[in-house]
N, CA, C and O atoms as a CHARMM CRD file, in Angstrom:
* protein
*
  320
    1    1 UNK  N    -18.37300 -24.65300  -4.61100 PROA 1      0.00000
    2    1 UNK  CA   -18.24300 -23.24700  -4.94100 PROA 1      0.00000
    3    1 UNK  C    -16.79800 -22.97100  -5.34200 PROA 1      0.00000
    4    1 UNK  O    -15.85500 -22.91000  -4.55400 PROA 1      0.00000
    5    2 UNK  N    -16.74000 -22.81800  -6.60500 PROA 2      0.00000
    6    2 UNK  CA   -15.51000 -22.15600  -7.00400 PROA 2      0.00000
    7    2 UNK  C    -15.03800 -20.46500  -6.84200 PROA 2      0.00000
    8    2 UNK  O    -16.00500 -19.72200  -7.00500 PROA 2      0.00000
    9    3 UNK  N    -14.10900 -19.95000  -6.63700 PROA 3      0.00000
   10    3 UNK  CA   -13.64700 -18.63700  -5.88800 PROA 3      0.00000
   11    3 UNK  C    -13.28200 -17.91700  -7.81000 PROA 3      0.00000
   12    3 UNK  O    -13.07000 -18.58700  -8.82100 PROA 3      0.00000
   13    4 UNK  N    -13.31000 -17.17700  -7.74000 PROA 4      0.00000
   14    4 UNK  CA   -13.15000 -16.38300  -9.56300 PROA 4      0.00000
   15    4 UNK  C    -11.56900 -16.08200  -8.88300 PROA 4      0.00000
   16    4 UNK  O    -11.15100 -15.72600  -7.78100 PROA 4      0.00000
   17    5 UNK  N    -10.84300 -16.51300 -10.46600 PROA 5      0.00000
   18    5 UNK  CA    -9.89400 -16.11400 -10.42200 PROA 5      0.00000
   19    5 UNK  C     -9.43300 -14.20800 -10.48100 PROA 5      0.00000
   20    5 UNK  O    -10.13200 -13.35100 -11.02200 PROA 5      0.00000
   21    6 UNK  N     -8.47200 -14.02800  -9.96600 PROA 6      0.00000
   22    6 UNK  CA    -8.33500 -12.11600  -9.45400 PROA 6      0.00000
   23    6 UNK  C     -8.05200 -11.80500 -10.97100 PROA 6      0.00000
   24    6 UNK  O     -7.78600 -12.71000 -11.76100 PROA 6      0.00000
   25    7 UNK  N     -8.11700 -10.59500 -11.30700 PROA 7      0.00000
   26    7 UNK  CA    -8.33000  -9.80500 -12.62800 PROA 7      0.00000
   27    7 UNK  C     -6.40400  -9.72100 -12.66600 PROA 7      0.00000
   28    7 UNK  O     -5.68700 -10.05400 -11.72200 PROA 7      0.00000
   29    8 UNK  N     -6.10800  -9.39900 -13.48500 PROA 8      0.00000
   30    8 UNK  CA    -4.53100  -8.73600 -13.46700 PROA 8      0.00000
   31    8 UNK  C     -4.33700  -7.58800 -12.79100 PROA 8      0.00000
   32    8 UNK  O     -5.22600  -6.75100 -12.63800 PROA 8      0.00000
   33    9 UNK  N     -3.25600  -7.48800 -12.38200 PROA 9      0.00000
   34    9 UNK  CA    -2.71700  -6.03100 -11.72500 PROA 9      0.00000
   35    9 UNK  C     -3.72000  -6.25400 -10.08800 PROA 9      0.00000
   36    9 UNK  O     -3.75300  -5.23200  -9.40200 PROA 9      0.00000
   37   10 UNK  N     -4.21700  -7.06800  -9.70900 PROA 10     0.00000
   38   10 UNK  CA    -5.19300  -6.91600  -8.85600 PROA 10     0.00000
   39   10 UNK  C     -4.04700  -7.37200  -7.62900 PROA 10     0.00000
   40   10 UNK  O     -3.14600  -8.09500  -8.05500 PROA 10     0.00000
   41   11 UNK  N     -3.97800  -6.97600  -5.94000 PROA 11     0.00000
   42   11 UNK  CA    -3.43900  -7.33300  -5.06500 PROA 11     0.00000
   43   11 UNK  C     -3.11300  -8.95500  -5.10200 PROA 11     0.00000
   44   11 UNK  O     -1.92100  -9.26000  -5.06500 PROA 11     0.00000
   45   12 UNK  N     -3.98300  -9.89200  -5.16400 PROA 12     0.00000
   46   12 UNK  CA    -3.88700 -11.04600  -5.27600 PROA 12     0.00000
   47   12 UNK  C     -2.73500 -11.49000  -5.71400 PROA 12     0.00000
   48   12 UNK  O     -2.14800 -12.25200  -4.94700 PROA 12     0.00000
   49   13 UNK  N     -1.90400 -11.08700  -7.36900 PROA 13     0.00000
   50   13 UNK  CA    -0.88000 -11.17500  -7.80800 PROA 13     0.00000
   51   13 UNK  C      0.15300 -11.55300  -7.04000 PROA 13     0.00000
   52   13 UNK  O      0.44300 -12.73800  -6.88100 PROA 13     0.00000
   53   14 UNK  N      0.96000 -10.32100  -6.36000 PROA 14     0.00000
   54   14 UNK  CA     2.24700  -9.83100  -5.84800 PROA 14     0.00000
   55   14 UNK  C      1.77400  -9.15600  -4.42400 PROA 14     0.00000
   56   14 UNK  O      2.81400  -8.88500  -3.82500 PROA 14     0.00000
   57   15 UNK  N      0.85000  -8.84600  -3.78400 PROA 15     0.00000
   58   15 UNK  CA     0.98300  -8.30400  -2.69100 PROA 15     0.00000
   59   15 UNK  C      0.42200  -9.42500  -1.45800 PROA 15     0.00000
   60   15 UNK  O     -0.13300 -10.47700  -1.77500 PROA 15     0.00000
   61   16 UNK  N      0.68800  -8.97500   0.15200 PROA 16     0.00000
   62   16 UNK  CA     0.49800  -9.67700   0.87300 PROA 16     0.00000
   63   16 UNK  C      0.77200  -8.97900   2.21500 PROA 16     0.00000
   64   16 UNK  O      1.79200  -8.32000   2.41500 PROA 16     0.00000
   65   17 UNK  N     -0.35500  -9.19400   3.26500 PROA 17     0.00000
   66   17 UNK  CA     0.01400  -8.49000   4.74300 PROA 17     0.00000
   67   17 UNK  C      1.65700  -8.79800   4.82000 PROA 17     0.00000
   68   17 UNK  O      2.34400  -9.70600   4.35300 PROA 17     0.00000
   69   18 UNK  N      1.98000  -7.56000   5.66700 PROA 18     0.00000
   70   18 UNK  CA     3.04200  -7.45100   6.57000 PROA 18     0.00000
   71   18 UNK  C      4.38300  -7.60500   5.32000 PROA 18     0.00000
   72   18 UNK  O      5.54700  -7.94200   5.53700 PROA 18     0.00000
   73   19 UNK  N      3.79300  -7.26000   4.09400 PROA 19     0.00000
   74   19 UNK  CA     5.14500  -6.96300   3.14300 PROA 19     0.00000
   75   19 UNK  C      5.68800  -5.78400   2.79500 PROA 19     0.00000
   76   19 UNK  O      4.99400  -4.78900   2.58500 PROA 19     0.00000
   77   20 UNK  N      7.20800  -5.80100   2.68700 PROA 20     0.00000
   78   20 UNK  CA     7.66400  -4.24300   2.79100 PROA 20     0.00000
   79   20 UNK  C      7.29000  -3.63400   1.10300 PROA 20     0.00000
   80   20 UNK  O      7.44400  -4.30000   0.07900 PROA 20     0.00000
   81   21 UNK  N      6.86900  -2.46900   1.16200 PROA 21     0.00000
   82   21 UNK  CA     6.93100  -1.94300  -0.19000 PROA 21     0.00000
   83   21 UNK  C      7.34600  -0.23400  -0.10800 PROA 21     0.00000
   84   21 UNK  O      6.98600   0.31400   0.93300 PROA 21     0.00000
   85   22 UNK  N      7.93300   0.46700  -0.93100 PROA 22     0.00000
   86   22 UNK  CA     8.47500   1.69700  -0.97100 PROA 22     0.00000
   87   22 UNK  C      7.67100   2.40000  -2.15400 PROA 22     0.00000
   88   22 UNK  O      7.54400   1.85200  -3.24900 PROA 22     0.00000
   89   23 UNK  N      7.15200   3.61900  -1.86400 PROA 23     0.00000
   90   23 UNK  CA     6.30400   4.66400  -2.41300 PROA 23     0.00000
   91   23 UNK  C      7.52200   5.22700  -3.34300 PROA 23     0.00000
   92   23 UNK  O      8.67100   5.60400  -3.11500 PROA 23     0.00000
   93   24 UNK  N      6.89800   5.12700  -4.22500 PROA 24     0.00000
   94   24 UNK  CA     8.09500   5.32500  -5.58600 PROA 24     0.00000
   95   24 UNK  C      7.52400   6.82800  -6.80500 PROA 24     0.00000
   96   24 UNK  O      8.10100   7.06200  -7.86700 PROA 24     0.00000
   97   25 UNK  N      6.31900   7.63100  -6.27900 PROA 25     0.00000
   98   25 UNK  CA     5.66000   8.82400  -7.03100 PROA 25     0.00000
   99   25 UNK  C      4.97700   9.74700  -5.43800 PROA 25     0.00000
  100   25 UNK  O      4.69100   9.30700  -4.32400 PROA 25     0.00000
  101   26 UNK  N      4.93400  10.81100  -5.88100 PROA 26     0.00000
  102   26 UNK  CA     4.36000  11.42900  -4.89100 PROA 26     0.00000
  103   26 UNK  C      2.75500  11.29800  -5.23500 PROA 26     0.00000
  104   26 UNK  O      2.13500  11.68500  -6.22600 PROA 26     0.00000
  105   27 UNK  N      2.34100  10.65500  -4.12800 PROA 27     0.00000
  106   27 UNK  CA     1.09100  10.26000  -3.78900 PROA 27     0.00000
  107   27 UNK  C     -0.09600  11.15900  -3.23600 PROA 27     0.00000
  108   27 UNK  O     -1.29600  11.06300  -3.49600 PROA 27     0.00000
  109   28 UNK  N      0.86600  12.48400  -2.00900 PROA 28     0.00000
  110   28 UNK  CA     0.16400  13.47300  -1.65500 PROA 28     0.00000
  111   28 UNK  C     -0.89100  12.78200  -0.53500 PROA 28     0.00000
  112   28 UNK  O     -1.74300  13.55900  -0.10300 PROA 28     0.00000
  113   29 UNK  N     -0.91500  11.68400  -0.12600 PROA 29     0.00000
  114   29 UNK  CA    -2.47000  11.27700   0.52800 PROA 29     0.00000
  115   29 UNK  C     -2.54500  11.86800   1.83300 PROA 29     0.00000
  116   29 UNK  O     -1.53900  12.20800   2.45600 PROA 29     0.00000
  117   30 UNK  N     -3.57500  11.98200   2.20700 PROA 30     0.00000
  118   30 UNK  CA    -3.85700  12.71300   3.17500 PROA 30     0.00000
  119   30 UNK  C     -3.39400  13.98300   3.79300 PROA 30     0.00000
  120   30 UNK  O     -3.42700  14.25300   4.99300 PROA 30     0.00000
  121   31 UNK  N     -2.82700  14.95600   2.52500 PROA 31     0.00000
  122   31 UNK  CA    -1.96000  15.77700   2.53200 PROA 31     0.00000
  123   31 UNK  C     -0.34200  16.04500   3.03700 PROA 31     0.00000
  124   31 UNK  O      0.13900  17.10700   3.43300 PROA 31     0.00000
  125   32 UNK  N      0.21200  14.94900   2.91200 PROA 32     0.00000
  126   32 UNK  CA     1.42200  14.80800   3.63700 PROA 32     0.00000
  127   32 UNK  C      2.23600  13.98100   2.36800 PROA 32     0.00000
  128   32 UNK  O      1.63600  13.35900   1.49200 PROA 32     0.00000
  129   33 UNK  N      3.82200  14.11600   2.46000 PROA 33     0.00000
  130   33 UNK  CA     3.94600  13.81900   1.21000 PROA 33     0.00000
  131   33 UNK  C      4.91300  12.26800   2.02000 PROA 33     0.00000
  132   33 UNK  O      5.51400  12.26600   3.09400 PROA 33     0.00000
  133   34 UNK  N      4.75000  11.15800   1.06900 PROA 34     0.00000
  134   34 UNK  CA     4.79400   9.99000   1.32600 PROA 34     0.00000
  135   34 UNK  C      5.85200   8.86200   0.45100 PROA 34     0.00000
  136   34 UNK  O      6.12700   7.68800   0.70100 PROA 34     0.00000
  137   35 UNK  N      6.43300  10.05800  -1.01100 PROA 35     0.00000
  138   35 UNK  CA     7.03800   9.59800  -1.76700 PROA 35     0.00000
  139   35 UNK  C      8.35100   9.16400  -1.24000 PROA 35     0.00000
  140   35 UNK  O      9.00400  10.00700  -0.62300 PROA 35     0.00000
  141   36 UNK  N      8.91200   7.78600  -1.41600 PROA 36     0.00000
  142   36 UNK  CA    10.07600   7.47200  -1.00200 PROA 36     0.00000
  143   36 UNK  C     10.57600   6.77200   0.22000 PROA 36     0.00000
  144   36 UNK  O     11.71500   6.43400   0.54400 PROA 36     0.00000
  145   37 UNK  N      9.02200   6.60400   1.01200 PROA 37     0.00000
  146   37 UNK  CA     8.94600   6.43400   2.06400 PROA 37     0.00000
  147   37 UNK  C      9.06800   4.94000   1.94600 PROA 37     0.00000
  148   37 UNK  O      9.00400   4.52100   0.79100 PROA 37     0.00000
  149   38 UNK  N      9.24800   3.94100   3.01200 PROA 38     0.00000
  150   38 UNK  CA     9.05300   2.41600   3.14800 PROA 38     0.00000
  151   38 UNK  C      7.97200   2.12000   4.27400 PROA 38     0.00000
  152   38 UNK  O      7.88800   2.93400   5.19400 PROA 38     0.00000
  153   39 UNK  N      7.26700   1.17700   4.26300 PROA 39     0.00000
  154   39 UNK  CA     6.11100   0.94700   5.02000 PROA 39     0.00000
  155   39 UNK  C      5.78300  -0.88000   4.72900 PROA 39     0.00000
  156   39 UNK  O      6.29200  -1.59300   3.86400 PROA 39     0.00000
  157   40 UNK  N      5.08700  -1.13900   5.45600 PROA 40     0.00000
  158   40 UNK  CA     4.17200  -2.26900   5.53500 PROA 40     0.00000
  159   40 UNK  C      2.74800  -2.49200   4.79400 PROA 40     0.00000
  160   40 UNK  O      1.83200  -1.67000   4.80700 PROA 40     0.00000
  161   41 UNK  N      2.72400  -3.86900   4.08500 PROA 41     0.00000
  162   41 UNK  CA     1.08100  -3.62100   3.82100 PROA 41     0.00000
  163   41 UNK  C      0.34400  -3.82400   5.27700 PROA 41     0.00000
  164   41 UNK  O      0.81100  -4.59500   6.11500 PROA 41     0.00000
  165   42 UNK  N     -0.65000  -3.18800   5.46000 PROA 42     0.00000
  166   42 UNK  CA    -1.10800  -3.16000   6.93100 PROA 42     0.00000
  167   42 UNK  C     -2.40900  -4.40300   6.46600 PROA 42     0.00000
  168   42 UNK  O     -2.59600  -5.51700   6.95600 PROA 42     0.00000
  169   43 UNK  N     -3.26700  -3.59900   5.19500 PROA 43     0.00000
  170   43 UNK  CA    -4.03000  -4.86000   5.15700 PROA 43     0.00000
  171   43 UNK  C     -4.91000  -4.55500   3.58100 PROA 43     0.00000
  172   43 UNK  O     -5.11500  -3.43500   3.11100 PROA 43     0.00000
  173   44 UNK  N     -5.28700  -5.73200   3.03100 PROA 44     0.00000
  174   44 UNK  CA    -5.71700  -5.28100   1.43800 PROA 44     0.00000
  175   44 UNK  C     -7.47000  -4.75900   1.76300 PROA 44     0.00000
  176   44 UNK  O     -8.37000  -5.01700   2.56200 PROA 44     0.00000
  177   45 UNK  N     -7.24000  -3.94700   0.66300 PROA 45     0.00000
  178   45 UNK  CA    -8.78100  -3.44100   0.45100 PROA 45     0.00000
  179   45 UNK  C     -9.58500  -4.58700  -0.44400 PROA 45     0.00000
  180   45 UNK  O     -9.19100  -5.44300  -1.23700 PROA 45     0.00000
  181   46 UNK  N    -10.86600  -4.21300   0.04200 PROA 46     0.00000
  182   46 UNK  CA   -12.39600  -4.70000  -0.86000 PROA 46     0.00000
  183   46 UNK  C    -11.69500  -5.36400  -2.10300 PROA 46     0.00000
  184   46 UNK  O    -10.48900  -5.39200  -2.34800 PROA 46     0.00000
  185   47 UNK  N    -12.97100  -6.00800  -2.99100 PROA 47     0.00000
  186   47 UNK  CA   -12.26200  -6.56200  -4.39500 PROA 47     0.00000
  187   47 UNK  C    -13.21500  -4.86500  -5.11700 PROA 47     0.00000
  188   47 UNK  O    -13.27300  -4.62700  -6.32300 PROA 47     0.00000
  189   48 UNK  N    -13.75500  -4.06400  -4.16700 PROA 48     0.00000
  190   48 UNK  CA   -14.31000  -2.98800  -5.00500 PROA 48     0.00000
  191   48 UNK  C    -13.11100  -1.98600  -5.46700 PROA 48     0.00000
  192   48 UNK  O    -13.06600  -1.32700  -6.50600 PROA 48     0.00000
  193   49 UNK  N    -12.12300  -2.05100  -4.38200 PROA 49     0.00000
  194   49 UNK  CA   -10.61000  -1.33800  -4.91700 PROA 49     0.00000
  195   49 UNK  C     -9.89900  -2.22600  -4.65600 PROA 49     0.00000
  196   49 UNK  O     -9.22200  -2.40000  -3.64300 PROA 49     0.00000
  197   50 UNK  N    -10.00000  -2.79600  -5.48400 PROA 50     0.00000
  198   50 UNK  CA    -8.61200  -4.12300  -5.68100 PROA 50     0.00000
  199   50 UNK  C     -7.53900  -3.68800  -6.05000 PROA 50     0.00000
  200   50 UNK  O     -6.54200  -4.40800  -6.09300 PROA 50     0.00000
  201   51 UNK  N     -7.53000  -2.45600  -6.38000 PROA 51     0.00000
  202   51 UNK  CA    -5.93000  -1.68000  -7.10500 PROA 51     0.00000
  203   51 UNK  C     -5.37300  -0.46200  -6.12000 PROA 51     0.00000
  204   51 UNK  O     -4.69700   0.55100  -6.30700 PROA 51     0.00000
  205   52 UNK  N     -6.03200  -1.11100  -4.93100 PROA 52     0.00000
  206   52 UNK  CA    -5.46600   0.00600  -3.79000 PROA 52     0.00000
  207   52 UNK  C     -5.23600  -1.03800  -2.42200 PROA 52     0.00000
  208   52 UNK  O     -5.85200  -2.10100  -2.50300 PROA 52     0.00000
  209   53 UNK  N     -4.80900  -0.92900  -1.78200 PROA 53     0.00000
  210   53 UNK  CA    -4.09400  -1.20400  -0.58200 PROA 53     0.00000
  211   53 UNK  C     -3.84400  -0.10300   0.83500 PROA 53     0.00000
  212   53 UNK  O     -3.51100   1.08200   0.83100 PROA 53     0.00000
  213   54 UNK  N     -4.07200  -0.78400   1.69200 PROA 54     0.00000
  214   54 UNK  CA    -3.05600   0.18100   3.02900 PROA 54     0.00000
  215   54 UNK  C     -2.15600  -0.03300   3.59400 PROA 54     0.00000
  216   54 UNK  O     -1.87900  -1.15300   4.02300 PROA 54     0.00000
  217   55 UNK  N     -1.44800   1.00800   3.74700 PROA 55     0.00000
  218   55 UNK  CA     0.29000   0.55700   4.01900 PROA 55     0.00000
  219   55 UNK  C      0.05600   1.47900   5.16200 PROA 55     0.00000
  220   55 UNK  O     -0.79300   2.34900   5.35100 PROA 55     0.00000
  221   56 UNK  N      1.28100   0.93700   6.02900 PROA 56     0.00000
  222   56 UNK  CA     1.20800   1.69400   6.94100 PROA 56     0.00000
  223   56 UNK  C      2.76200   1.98300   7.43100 PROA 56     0.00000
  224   56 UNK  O      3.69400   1.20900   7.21600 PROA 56     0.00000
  225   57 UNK  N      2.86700   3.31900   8.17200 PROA 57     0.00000
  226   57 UNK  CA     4.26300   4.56700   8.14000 PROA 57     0.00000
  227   57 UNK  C      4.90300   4.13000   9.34300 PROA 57     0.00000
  228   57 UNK  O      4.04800   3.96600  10.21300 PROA 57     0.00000
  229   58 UNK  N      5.98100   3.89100   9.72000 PROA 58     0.00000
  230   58 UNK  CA     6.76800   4.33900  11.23200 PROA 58     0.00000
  231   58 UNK  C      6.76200   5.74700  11.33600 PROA 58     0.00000
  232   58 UNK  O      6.84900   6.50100  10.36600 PROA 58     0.00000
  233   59 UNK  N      6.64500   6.15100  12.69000 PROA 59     0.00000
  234   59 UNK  CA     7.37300   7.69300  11.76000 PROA 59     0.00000
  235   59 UNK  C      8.11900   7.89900  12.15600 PROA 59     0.00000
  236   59 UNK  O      8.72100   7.39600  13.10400 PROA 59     0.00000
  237   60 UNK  N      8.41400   9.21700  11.15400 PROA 60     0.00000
  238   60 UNK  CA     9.51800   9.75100  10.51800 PROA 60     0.00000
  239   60 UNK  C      9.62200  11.24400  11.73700 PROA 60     0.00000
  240   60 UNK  O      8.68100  11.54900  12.46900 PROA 60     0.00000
  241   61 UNK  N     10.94600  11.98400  11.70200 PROA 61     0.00000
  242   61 UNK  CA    10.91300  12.68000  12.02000 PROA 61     0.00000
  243   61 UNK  C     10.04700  13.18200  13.42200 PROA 61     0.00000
  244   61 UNK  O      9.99900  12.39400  14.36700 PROA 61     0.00000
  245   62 UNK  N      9.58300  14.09300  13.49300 PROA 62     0.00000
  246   62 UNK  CA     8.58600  15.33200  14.33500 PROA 62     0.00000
  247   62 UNK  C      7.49100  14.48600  14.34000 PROA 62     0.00000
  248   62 UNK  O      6.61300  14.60800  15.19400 PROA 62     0.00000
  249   63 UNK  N      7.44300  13.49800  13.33100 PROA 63     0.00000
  250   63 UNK  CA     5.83100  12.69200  13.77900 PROA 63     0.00000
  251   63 UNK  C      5.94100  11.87100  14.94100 PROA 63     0.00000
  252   63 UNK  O      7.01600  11.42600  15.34400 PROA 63     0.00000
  253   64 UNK  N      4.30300  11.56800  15.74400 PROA 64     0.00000
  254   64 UNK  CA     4.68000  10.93900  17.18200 PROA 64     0.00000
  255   64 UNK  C      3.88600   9.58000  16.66900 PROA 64     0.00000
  256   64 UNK  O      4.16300   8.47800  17.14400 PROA 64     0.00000
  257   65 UNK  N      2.87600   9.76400  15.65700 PROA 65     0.00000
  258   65 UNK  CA     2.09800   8.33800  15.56000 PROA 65     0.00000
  259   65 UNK  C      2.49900   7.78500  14.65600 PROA 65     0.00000
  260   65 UNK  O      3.45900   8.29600  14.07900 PROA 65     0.00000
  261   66 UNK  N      1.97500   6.59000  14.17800 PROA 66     0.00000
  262   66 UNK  CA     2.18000   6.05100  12.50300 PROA 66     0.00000
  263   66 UNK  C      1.27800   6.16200  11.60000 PROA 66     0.00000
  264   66 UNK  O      0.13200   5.79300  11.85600 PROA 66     0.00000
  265   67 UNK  N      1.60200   6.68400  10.38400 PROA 67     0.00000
  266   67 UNK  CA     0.54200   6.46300   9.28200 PROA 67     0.00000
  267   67 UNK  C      0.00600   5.52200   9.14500 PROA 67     0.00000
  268   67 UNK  O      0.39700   4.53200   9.76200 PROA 67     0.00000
  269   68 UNK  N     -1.17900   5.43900   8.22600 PROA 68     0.00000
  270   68 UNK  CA    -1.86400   4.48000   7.26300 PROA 68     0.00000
  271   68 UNK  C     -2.50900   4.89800   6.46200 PROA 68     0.00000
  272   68 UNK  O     -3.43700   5.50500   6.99600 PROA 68     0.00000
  273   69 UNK  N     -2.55800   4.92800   5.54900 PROA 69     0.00000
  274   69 UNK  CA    -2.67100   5.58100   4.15300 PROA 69     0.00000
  275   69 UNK  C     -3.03400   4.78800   3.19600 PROA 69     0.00000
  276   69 UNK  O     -2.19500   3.88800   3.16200 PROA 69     0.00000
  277   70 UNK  N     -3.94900   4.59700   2.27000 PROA 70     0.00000
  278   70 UNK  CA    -4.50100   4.28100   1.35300 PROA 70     0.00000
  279   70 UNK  C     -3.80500   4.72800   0.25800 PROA 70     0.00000
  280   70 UNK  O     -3.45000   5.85500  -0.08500 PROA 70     0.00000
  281   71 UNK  N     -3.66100   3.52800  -0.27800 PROA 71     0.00000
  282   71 UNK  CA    -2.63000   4.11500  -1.49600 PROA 71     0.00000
  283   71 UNK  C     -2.79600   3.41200  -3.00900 PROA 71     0.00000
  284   71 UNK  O     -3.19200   2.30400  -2.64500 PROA 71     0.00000
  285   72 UNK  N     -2.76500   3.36300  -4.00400 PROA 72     0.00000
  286   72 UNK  CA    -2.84000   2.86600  -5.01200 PROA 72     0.00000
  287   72 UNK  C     -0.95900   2.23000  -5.50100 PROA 72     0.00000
  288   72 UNK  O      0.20500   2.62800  -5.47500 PROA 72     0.00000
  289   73 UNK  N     -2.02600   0.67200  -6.01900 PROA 73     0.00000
  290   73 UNK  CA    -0.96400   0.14500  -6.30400 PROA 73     0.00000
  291   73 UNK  C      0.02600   0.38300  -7.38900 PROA 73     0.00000
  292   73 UNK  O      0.95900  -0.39600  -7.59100 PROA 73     0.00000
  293   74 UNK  N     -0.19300   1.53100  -8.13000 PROA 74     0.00000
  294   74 UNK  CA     0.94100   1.79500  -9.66900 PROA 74     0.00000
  295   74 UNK  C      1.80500   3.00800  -8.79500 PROA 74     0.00000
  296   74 UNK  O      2.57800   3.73500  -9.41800 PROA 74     0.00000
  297   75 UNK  N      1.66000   3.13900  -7.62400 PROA 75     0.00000
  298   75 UNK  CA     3.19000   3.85200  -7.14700 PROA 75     0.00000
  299   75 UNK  C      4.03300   2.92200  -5.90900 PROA 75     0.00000
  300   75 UNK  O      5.13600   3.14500  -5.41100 PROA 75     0.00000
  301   76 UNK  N      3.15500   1.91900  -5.66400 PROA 76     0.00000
  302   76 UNK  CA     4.18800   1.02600  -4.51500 PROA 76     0.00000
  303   76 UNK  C      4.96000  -0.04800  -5.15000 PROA 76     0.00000
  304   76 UNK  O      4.31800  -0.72500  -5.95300 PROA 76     0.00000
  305   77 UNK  N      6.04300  -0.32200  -4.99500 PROA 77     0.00000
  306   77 UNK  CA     6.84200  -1.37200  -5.08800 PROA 77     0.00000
  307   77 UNK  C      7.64000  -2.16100  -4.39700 PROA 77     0.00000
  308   77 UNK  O      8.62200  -1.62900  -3.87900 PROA 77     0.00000
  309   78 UNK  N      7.50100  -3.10700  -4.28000 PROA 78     0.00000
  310   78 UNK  CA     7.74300  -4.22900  -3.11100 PROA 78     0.00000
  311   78 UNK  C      9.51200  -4.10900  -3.11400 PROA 78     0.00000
  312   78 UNK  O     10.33800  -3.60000  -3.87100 PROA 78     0.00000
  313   79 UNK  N      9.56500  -4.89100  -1.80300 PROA 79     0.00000
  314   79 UNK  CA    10.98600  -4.79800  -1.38900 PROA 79     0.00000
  315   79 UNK  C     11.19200  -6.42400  -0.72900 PROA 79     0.00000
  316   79 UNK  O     10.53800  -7.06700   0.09300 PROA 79     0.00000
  317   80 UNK  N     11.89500  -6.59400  -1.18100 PROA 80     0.00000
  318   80 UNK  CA    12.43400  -8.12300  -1.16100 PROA 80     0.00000
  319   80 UNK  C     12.59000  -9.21600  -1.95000 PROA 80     0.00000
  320   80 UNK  O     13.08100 -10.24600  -1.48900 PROA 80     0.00000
């Protein structure tokens, strides 16, 4: 059994658990704004959204928990 090679732009590329990436557009997800922020990939989505990912937040400020947020990959950009 051969595995299909990943489409372009697809996670497979450039992404990977536990890599830093920084929210570079306001994203808005889950109503909270997230642009600029740095986070972790927490863990990749389905090959049904292969162009989305979850990252996940320390927080910031007044927040007591951490995010995780679903996010699409044409506003994250890796760090390192």
């Amino acid at each position: 059994m051969t595995i299909p090679n990943p489409e372009p732009g697809s996670t497979a590329h450039w992404l990977r658990p536990r890599q830093r990436v920084r929210v570079h557009q306001d994203a808005r997800a889950g109503g909270d704004d997230v642009c600029g922020r740095v986070g972790t990939v927490h863990r990749l989505c389905s090959p049904v959204f292969a162009d989305y990912t979850y990252v996940h937040f320390a927080p910031k400020g007044r927040e007591k928990v951490p995010r995780v947020r679903m996010l699409p990959l044409k506003i994250l950009e890796p760090i390192e």
